[in-house]
C-alpha positions as CSV (number, residue, x, y, z in Angstrom):
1,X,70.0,-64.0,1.5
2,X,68.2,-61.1,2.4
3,X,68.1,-57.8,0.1
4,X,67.6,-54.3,1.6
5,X,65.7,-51.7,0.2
6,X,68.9,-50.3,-1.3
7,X,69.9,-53.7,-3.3
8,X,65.8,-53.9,-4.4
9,X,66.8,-50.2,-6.3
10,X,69.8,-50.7,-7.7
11,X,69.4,-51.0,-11.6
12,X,70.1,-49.3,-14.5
13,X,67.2,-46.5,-15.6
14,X,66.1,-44.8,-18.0
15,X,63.9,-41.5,-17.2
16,X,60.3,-41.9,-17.3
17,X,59.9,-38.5,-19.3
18,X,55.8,-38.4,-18.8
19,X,56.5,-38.6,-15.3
20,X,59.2,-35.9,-14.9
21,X,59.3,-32.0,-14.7
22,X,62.8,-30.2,-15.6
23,X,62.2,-26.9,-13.9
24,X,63.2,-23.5,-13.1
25,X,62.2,-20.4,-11.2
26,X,63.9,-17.1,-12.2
27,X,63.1,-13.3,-11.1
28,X,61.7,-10.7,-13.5
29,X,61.8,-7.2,-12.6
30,X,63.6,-8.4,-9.5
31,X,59.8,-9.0,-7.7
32,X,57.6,-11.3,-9.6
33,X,58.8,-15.3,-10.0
34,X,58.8,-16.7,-13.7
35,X,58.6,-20.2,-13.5
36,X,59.5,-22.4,-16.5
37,X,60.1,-26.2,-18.1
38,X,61.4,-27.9,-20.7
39,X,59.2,-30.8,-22.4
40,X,61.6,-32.3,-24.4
41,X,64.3,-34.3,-22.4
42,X,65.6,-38.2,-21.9
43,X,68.1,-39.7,-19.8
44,X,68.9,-42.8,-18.4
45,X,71.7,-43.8,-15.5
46,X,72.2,-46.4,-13.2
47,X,71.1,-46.6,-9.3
48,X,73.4,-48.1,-6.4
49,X,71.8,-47.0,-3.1
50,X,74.0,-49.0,-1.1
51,X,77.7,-47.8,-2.9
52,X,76.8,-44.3,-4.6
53,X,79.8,-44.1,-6.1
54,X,78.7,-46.4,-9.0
55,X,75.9,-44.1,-9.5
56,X,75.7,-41.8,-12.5
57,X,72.7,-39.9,-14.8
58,X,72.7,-38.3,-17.7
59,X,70.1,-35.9,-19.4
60,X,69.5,-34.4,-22.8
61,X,67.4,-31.5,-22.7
62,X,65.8,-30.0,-26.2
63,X,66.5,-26.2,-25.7
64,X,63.9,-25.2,-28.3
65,X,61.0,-27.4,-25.8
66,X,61.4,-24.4,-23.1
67,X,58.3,-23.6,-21.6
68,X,56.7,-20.4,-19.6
69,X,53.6,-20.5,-20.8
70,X,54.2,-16.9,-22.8
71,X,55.0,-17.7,-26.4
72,X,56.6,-14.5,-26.8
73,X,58.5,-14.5,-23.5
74,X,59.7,-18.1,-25.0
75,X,60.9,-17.2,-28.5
76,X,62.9,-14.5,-26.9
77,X,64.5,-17.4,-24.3
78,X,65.2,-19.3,-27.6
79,X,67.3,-16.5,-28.8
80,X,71.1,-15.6,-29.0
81,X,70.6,-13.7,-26.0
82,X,69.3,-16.5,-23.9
83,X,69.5,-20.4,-25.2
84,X,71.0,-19.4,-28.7
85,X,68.7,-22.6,-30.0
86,X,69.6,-22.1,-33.6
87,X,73.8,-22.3,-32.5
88,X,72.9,-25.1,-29.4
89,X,70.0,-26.7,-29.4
90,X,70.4,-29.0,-26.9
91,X,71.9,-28.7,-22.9
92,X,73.1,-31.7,-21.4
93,X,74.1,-33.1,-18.1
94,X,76.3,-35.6,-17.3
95,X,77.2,-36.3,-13.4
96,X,80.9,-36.6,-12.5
97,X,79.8,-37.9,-8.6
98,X,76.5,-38.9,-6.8
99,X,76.8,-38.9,-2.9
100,X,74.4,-40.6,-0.7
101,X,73.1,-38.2,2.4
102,X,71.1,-39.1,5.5
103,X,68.0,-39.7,5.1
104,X,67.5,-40.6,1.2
105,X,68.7,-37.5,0.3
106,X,71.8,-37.7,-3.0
107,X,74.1,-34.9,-3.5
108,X,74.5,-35.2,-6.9
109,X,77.2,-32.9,-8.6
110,X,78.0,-33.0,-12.5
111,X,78.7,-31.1,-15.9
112,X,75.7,-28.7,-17.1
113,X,76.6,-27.9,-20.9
114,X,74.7,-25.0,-21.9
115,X,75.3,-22.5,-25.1
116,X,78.9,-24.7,-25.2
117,X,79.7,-23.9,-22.0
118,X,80.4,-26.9,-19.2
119,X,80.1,-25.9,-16.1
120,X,80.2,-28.0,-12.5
121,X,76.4,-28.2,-10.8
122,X,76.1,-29.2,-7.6
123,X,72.0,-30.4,-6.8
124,X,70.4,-31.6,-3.8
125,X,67.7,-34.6,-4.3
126,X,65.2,-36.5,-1.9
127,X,63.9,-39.8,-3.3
128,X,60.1,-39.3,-2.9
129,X,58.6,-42.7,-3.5
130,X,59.5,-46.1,-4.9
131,X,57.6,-48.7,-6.0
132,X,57.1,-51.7,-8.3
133,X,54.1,-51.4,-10.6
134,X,51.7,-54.3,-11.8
135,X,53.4,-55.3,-14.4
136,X,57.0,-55.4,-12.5
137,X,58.5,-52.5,-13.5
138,X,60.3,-50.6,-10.4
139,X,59.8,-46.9,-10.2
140,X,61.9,-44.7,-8.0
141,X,60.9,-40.8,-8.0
142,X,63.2,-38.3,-6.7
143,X,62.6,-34.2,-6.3
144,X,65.7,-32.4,-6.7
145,X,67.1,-28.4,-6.7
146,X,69.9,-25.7,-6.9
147,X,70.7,-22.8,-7.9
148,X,73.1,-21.9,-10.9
149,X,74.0,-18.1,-12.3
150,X,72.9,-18.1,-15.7
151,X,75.9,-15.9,-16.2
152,X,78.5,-18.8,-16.1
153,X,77.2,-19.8,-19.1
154,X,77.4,-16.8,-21.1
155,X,73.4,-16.1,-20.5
156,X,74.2,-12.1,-19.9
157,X,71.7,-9.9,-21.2
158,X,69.4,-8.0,-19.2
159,X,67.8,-4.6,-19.4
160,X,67.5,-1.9,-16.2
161,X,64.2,-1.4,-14.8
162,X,62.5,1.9,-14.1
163,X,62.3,1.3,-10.5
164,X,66.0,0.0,-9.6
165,X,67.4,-3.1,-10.3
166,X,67.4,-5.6,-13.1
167,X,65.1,-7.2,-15.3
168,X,66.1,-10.6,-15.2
169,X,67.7,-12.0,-11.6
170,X,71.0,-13.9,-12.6
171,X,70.5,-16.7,-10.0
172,X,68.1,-19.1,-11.6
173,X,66.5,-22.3,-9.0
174,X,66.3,-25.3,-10.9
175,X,63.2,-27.4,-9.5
176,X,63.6,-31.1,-11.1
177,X,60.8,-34.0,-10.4
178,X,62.6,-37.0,-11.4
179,X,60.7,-40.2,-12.2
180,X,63.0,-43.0,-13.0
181,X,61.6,-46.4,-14.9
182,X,63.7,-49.9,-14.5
183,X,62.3,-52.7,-16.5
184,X,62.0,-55.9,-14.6
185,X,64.8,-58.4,-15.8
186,X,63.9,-60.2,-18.6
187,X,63.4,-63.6,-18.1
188,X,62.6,-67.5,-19.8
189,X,59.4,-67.8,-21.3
190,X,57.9,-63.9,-20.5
């Protein structure tokens, strides 16, 4: 019996967290791009290229890891009028379906709870790469992105700027780099 690159893949995974980047990219003064990440997260889910439907992943992100490289800009993310870390300090994502689209591209659309708000995502994802490393783990990597309105989750404040406009957008990109880690099936005498 022969397998195809989709019955190779299919496993249960858990997220290779070294290897992954939770992302986003939001407008400040409605011209220059803030770009951001969290460094605390884990997930795990489980793969089936060849009937998506069994797919699923799910992610725990530590609110208080945000990351824009400006400590100060970061606090004030971590506060009630952003993250509200001290009332929720974790998001979480859990996926409620997981497509398969030409050309190994996944729609996958889920629950994003943020600041006790649940609201549907719907992202895009390419896998990027696969492989099997030396010591037989398998490795699938997948980029992913969308674009959710910081709003729907009760994330309102902003502040007018001088010269028109806003200075936070409310459309924030999400920009995710997904490494995913399947151990090799145990087996007799390893």
């Amino acid at each position: 019996m022969s397998h195809t690159p989709q019955d190779i893949l299919t496993g249960d995974y858990g997220l290779d967290v070294a290897r992954s980047r939770l992302g986003f990219v939001a407008r400040q003064a409605m011209a220059a791009k803030v770009r951001g990440h969290f460094d605390r997260f884990e997930g795990m889910g489980h793969l089936d290229l060849s009937n998506s439907s069994n797919s699923f992943a799910e992610v725990i992100i530590e609110a208080a890891s945000i990351n824009t490289g400006i400590e100060a800009r970061d606090a004030r993310l971590r506060s009630i009028d952003f993250l509200d870390v001290p009332t929720h300090p974790r998001i979480y994502f859990r996926s409620s379906q997981i497509v398969a689209v030409n050309g190994g591209r996944l729609r996958v659309i889920g629950d994003l709870t943020m600041r006790g708000v649940t609201r549907s995502v719907d992202l895009e994802f390419t896998r990027t790469g696969a492989t099997t490393d030396p010591l037989g783990d398998s490795r699938v990597v997948f980029t992913g992105s969308g674009t959710i309105n910081r709003r729907d989750w009760g994330v309102s404040w902003n502040a007018s700027v001088e010269s028109g406009g806003v200075l936070v957008s409310e459309m924030v990109r999400l920009e995710l780099e997904v490494c995913a880690l399947r151990s090799r099936p145990w087996q007799e005498g390893s």
